[in-house]
C-alpha positions as CSV (number, residue, x, y, z in Angstrom):
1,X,-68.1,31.3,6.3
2,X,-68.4,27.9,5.1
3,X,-66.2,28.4,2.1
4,X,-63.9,30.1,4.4
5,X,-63.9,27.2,6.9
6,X,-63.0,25.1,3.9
7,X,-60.4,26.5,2.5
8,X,-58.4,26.7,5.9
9,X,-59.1,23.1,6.2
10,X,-57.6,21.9,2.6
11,X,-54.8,24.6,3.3
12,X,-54.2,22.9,6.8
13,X,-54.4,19.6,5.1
14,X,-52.2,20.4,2.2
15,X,-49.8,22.0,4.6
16,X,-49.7,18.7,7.0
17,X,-48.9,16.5,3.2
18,X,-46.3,18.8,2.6
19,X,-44.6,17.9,5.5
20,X,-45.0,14.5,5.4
21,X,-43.4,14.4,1.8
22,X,-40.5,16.3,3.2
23,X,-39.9,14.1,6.4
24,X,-40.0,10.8,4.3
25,X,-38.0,12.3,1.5
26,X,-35.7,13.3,4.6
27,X,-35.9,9.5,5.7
28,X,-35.2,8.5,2.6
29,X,-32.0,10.6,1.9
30,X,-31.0,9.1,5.9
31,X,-31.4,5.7,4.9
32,X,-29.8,6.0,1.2
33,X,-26.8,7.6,3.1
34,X,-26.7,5.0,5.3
35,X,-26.3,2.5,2.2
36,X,-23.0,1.0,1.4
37,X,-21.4,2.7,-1.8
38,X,-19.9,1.3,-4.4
39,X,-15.9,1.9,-5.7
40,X,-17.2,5.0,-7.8
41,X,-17.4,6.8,-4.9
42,X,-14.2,7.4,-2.0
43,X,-15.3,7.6,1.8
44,X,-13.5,9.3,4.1
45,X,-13.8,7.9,7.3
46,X,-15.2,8.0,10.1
47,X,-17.4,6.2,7.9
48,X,-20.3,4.1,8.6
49,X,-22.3,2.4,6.6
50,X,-25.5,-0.8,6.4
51,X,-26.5,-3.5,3.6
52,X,-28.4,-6.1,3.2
53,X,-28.2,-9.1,0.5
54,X,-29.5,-12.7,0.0
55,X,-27.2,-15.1,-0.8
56,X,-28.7,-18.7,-1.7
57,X,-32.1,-18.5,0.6
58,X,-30.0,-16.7,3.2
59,X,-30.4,-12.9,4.0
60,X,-27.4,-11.2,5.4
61,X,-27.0,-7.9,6.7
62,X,-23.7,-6.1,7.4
63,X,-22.7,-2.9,9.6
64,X,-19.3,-1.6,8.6
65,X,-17.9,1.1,10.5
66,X,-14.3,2.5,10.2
67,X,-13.3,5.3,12.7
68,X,-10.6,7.6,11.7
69,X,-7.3,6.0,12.6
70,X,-8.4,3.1,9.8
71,X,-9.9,0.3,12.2
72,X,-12.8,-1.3,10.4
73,X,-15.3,-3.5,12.9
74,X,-18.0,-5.6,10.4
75,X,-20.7,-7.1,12.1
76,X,-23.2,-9.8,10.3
77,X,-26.4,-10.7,11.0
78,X,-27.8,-13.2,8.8
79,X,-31.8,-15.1,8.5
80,X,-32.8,-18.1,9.2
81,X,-30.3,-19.4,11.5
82,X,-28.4,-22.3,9.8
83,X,-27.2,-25.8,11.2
84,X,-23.4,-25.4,9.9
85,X,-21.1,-22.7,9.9
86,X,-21.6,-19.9,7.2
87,X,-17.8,-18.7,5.9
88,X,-17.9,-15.0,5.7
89,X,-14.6,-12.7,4.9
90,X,-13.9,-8.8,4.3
91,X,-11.0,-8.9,1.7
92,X,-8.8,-4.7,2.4
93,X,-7.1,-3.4,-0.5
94,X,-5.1,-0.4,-1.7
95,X,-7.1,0.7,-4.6
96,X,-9.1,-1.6,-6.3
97,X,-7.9,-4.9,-6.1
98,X,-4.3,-3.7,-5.8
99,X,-1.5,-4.7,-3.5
100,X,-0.8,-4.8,-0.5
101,X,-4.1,-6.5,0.7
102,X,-5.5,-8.1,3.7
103,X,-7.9,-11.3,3.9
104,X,-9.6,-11.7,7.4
105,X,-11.9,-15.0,7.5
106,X,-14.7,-16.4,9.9
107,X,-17.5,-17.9,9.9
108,X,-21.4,-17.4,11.7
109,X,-21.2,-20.4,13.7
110,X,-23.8,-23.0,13.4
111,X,-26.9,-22.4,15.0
112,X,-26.4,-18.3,15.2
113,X,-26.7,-15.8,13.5
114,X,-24.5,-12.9,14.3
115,X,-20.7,-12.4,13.9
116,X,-18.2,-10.0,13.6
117,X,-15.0,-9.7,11.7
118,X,-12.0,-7.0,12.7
119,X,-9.2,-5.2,10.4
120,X,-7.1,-3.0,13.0
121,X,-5.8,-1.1,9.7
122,X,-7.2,-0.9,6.5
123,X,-5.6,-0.4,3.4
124,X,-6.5,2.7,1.4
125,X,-9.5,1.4,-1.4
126,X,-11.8,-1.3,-1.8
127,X,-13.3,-3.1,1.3
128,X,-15.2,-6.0,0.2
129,X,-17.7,-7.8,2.6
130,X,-18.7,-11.4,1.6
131,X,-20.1,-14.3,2.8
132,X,-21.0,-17.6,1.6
133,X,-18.7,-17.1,-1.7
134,X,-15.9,-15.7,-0.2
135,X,-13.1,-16.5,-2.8
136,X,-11.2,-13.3,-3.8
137,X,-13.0,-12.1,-6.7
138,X,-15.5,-14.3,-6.4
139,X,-19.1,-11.6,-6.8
140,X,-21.3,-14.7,-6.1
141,X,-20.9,-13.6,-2.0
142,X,-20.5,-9.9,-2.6
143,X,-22.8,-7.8,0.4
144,X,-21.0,-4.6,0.2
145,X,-17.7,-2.8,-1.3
146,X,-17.3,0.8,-0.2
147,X,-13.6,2.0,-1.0
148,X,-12.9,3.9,2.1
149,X,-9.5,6.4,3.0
150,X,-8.5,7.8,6.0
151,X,-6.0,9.9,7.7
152,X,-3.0,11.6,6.3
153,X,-1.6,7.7,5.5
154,X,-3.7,8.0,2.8
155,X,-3.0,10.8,1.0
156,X,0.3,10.1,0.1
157,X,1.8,7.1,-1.9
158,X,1.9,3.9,-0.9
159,X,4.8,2.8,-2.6
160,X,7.7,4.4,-4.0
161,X,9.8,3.5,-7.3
162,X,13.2,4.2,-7.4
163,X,14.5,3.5,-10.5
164,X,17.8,1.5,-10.4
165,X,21.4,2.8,-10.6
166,X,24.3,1.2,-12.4
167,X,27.5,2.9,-11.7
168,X,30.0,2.1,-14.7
169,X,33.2,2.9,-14.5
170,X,36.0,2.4,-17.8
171,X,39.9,2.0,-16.4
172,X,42.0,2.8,-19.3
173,X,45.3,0.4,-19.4
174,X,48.0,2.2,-17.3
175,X,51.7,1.7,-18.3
176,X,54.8,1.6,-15.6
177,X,57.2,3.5,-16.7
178,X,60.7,4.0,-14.5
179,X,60.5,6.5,-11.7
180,X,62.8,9.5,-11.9
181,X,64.8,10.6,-8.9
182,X,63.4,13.7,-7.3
183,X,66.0,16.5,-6.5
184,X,66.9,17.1,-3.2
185,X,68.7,15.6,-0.8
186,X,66.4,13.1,-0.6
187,X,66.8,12.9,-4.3
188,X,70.5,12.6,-4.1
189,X,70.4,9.9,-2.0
190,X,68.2,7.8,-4.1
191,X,70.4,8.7,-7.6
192,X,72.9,7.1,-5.7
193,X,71.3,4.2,-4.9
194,X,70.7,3.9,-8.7
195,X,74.1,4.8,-9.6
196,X,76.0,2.5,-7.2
197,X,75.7,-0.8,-9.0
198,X,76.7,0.9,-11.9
199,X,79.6,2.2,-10.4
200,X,80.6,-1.4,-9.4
201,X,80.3,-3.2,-12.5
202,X,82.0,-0.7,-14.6
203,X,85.1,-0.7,-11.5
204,X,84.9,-4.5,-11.8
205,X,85.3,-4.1,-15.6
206,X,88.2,-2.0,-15.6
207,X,90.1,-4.2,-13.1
208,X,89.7,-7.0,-15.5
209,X,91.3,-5.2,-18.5
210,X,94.0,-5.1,-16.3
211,X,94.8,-8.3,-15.2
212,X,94.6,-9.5,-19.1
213,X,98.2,-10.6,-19.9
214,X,100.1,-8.7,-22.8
215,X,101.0,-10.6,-25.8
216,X,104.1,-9.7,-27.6
């Protein structure tokens, strides 16, 4: 009976690790998805997300969340408070580090310690949050830089090439030659209109001939 008694015990207590292991590996998997990812890995959003750095004695942490029509809301919180403002900046782009972009600045206000910065659209890639540092491509004041996507904007090109178009065209010399009455009546009517001064000079011709005087 004793034996019996403990073995139910060690299987009970076994049984109660077990679970433990399971609900902190479960905690763990929460919290990891919670983490900010890097640009190997595209979020669709909704997409939520929580890091923490320290930049030069000061420890920042950010909450990004982007709902599904692309508006991204950052909030920091940053330790100890500090007695002049604290620049902080989440840099949009299509891509990675492509254009178009969008630059939204702040700062944490001296003596607090929360803040939040808003993007009403976000481009489709890379959303760096920085503070401190918060020079484009400046990784000194990098907290987080998850590239996020959303909606059907997203999915198609951003930009369009059209390649250009030259329209060429020769004109090959063209000569005048005389136009040619048409038949007709019409026609007639213009072949006399071409014929008449010729009628008249040869009739003023032939009336000089005969006014020359005869020589005998």
């Amino acid at each position: 009976m004793r034996l019996l008694g403990r073995l139910t015990v060690a299987t009970s207590v076994s049984a109660l690790a077990g679970l433990g292991l399971v609900m902190s590996g479960a905690t763990a998997a929460h919290a990891q998805a919670n983490t900010c990812t890097g640009n190997n890995v595209i979020e669709q959003a909704p997409y939520s997300c929580t890091e923490t750095r320290e930049i030069d004695g000061i420890t920042f942490t950010v909450t990004l969340n982007v709902d599904a029509a692309g508006r991204a809301v950052v909030d920091f919180t940053m330790e100890p408070v500090q007695q002049a403002d604290v620049p902080i900046s989440v840099h949009s782009y299509t891509d990675i580090s492509s254009d178009p972009r969008q630059f939204v600045d702040g700062v944490i206000p001296a003596g607090e310690t929360t803040a939040q910065l808003v993007v009403p659209r976000i481009e489709c890639g890379q959303f760096d949050i920085k503070a401190e540092f918060t020079t484009p491509g400046d990784s000194a004041g990098n907290i987080a830089g998850p590239v996020v996507t959303w909606g059907e904007v997203c999915q198609v090109p951003t930009t369009t090439t059209v390649a250009p178009t030259t329209a060429a065209s020769s004109v090959s010399p063209t000569s005048v030659s005389p136009t040619i009455p048409s038949t007709g009546p019409s026609g007639i009517i213009e072949a006399w209109r071409w014929a008449l001064p010729m009628l008249g000079l040869a009739a003023v011709l032939i009336l000089a001939a005969r006014r020359r005087p005869t020589t005998g």
